[in-house]
N, C-alpha and C positions, 0 to 999 in steps of 0.2 A: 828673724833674729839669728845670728851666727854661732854656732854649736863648734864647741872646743872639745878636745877627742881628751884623755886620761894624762896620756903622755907629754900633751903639750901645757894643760893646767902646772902641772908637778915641775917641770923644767923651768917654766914663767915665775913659778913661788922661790924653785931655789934661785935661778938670776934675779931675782928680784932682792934678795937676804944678800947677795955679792956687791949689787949697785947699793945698797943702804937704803934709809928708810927715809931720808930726802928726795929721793931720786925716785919714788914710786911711780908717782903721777905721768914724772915725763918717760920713763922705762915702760908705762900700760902703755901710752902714746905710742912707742918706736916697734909698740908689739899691733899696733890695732885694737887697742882693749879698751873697756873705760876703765879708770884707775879703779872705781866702785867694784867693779866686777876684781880687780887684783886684790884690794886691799879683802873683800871675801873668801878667796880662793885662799890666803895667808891666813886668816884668820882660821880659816877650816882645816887647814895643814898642820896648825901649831895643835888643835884640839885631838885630831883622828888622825895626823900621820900621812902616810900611802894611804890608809882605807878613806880619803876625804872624796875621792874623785870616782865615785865605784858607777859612776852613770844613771842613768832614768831608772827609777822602779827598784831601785838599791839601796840598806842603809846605810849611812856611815858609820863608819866602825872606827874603835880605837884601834891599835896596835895590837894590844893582845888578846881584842874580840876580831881581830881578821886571822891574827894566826891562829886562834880555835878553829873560826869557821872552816878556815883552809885545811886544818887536820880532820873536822866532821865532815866537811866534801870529799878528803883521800879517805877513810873509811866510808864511806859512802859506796865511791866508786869502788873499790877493795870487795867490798860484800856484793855487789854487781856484776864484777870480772868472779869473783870465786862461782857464785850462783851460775850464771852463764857455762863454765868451765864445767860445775857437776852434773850439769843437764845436759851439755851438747860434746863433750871430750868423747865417748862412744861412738856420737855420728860423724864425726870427723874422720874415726879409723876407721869407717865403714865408705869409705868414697866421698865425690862431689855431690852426688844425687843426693845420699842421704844426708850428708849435710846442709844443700838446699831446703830439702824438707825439716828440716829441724827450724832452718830458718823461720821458715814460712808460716811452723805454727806458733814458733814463738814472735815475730815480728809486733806481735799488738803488746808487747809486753813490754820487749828492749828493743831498740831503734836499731835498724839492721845496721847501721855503722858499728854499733856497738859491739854486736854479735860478732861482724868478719874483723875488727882490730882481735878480741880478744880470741877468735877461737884460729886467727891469722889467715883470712880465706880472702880475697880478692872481692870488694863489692863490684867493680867491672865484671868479674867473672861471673859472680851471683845471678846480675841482673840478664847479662848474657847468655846464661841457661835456663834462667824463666822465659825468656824470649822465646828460645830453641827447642822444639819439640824432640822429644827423644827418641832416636831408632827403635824399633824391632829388638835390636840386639843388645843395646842400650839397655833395653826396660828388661829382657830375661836376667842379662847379668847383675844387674841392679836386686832382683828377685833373689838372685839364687842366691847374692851376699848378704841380705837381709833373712834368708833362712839358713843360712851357716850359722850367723849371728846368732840368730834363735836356736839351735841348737845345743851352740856352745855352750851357753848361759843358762839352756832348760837345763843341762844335764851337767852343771856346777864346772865347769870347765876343765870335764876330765876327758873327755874325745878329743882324740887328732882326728888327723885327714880321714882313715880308711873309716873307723866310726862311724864317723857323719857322713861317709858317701854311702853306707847302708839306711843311714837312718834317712836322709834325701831320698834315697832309693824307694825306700817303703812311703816317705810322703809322695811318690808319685816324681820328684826331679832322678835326671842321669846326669853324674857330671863323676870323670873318675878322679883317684883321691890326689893325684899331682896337680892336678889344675885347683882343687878345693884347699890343697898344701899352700899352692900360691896365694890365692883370696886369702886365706890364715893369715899368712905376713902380711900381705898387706892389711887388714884389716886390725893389725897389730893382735891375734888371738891366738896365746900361748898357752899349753894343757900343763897342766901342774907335772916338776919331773918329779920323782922318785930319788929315796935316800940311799945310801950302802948299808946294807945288813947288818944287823948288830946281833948278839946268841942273845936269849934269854933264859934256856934251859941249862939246866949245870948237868951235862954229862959225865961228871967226873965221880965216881959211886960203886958200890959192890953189889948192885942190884942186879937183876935182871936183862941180861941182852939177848935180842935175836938177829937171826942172817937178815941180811936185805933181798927179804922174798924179793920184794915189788922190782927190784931191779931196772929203777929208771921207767916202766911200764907204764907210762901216762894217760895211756887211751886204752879204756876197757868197754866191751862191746855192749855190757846190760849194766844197771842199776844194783846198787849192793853188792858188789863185785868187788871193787878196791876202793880202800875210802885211803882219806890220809891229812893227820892231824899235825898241827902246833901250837905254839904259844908265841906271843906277843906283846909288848907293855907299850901303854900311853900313857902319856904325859899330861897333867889336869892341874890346875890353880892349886891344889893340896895336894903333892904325890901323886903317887903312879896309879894307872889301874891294871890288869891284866887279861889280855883277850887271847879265852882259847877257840879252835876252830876245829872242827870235822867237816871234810868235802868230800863227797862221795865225786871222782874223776870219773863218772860215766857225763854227768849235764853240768859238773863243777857246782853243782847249788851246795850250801853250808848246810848241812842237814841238823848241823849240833854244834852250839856255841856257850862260851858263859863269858862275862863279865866279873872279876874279880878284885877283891881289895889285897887279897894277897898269894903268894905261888904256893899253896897247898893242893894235893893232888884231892881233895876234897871238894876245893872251889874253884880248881880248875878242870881236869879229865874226865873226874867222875860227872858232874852235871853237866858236861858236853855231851859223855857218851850217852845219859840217859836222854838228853832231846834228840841224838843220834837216832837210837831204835824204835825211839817211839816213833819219830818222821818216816821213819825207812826200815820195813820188815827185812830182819836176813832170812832167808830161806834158802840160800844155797852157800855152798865155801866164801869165806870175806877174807879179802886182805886187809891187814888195817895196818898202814904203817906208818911210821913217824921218826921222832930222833930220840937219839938216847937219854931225853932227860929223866931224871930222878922224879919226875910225875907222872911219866911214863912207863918206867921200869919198875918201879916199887909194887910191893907183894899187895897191896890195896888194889891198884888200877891191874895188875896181872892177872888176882884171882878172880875180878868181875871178867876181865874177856875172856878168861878158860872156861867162864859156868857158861859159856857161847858154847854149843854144839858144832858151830861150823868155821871157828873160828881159827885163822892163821896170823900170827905176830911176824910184824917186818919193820926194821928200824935203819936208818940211815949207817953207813959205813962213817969209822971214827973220822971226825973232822970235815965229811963232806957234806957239806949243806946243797950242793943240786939232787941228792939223792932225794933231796925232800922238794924242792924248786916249784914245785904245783905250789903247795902254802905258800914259801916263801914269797912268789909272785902274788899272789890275794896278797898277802900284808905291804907288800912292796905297792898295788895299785890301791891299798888300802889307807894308808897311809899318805900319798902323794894326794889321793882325792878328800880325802877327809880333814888329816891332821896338818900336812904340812905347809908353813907357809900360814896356819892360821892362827888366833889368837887362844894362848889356850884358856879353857873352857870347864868350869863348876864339874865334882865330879856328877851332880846328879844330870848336869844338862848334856854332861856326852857319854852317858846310859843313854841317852835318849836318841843323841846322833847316830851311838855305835847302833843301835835298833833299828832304825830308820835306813840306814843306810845297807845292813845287811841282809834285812827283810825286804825291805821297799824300794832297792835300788837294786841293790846287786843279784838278790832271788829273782828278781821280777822285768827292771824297766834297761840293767845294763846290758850292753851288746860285747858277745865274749869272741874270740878269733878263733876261737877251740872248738866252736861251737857252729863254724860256720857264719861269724856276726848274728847269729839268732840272739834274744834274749832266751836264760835258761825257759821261763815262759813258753815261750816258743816253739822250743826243744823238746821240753816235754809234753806239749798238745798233738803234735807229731808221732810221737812215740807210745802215745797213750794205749792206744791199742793191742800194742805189743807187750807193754809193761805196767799196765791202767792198775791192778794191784799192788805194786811198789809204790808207786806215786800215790 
């Protein structure tokens, strides 16, 4: 029996409606048809439209059950290309290999045609490197941008290049940080930048000022030595918060922080300084310096660091914030890793971040350039010996 294709049914029913309905019989005839079989195919057209001819194992549809169908097929395929896209967009910026392998474990799922249309990879090429056994050099470098990767994303994607060529380093690879700069771009893996400074302290007051002992001094040889503070605001789904900071510049670890609802030298300086001393005994002369603000200067936070026996005050010269530049850079990498560029965030749940992040990341798992790429960790397990009392 002679099988009629979609296109040639639908043209046969409209010439057929041109010739009139006299002329059926001998019009099936000049086509090959039996007229039985036109006068059906007419019959089927007038009911269902274009959806009359949809082929074996198909139903007919009306007009306006094919354009549904046709819109629940394009959603369809819509949630298929997105799904694809959330799953394999990463292995794409990671090379050919690991896009292969993305293939290959998802293959039982979506049909590899599907996977190289949507994620636009060459099925020639695909099938071409599963064939092709992979160099020596192939397989390292394939390695080494799968642990760049990893690293980037363990540690929130705040390492560049030199970062990760210590943190490669300690897992055992050597690769230095230009070539690792390279694989970044390619692998399209960009470290969050940093904002421009904004003051938060109001140094403008009849309070209290001192000289700028510290005088730029940023490397000091022992623990307790120079510490040196500020303040900061974040930004939270209801208002601001305010984070202040004590670093002691021998290992840069945060020895004393607070979180605040607002800039009173109550809920800012003073319970800094007190996690300050209790983390870290002074026992010898301390610098402690910072910037002019009025949480700073005021007879509150003055008279606690004078009941200090060893204690020297140093404050930033008017208007110059690199006198202070150690803070400022913490809030600056503080910032860029944490806040910016994210979604902001309940004030309770970024108590929780600013925690995490300056206990459990920055005390502990970050690698500083100050510090030699050590984490402070590191730093001071090293130094213990020397300073096992301080610590």
């Amino acid at each position: 029996m002679m099988k009629y294709d979609r296109t040639f049914k639908e043209n046969a029913v409209k010439l057929s409606y041109e010739r009139g309905k006299k002329q059926i019989a001998s019009f099936a005839r000049e086509l090959g048809i039996a007229p039985d079989s036109l006068y059906t195919w007419r019959k089927d057209f007038e009911k269902f439209g274009t959806g009359s001819f949809c082929g074996s194992g198909h139903l007919k549809l009306t007009t306006e059950q094919a354009i549904i169908a046709n819109l629940e097929k394009k959603v369809k395929d819509s949630e298929l290309t997105l799904e694809i896209l959330k799953r394999g967009s990463k292995y794409v910026t990671q090379g050919k290999v690991m896009t292969k392998k993305f293939i290959e474990s998802n293959k039982s799922e979506f049909s590899v045609t599907k996977i190289c249309a949507v994620l636009q990879v060459s099925r020639a090429t695909y099938y071409l490197r599963k064939k092709r056994e992979l160099s020596a050099t192939e397989i390292r470098i394939n390695l080494l941008k799968e642990q760049i990767t990893a690293i980037f994303y363990e540690f929130k994607q705040k390492y560049g290049a030199e970062k990760i060529a210590k943190e490669l380093e300690k897992r055992g690879f050597k690769m230095s940080s230009s070539r690792i700069h390279v694989y970044m771009k390619t692998l399209g893996l960009r470290r969050k930048t940093k904002r421009k400074f904004k003051a938060t302290t109001d140094s403008i007051h009849n309070h209290y000022v001192s000289k700028n002992v510290l005088n730029r001094e940023f490397t000091v040889s022992e623990p307790a030595k120079a510490w040196v503070s500020d303040i900061t605001y974040i930004q939270t789904m209801r208002g601001f918060l305010y984070l202040t900071i004590i670093m002691d510049l021998f290992d840069r670890k945060i020895i004393g922080w607070n979180l605040s609802d607002t800039m009173s030298t109550k809920a800012t300086t003073l319970p800094a300084w007190e996690m300050a001393v209790k983390n870290r005994k002074i026992t010898k002369e301390l610098i402690f310096h910072s910037d002019r603000g009025s949480q700073y200067a005021n007879k509150i936070f003055t008279d606690k660091l004078d009941s200090y026996k060893f204690m020297r005050r140093s404050m930033n010269r008017r208007q110059d914030h690199y006198d202070n530049s150690v803070s400022e850079s913490f809030f600056g990498s503080f910032k860029k890793e944490l806040i910016n560029g994210n979604k902001l965030l309940p004030r309770k749940q970024m108590r929780t971040e600013v925690y995490e992040y300056i206990e459990n990341w920055y005390n502990k798992k970050r690698r500083h350039s100050s510090l030699g790429y050590k984490t402070i960790e590191e730093f001071e397990n090293i130094n213990k010996s020397l300073y096992g009392v301080v610590f």
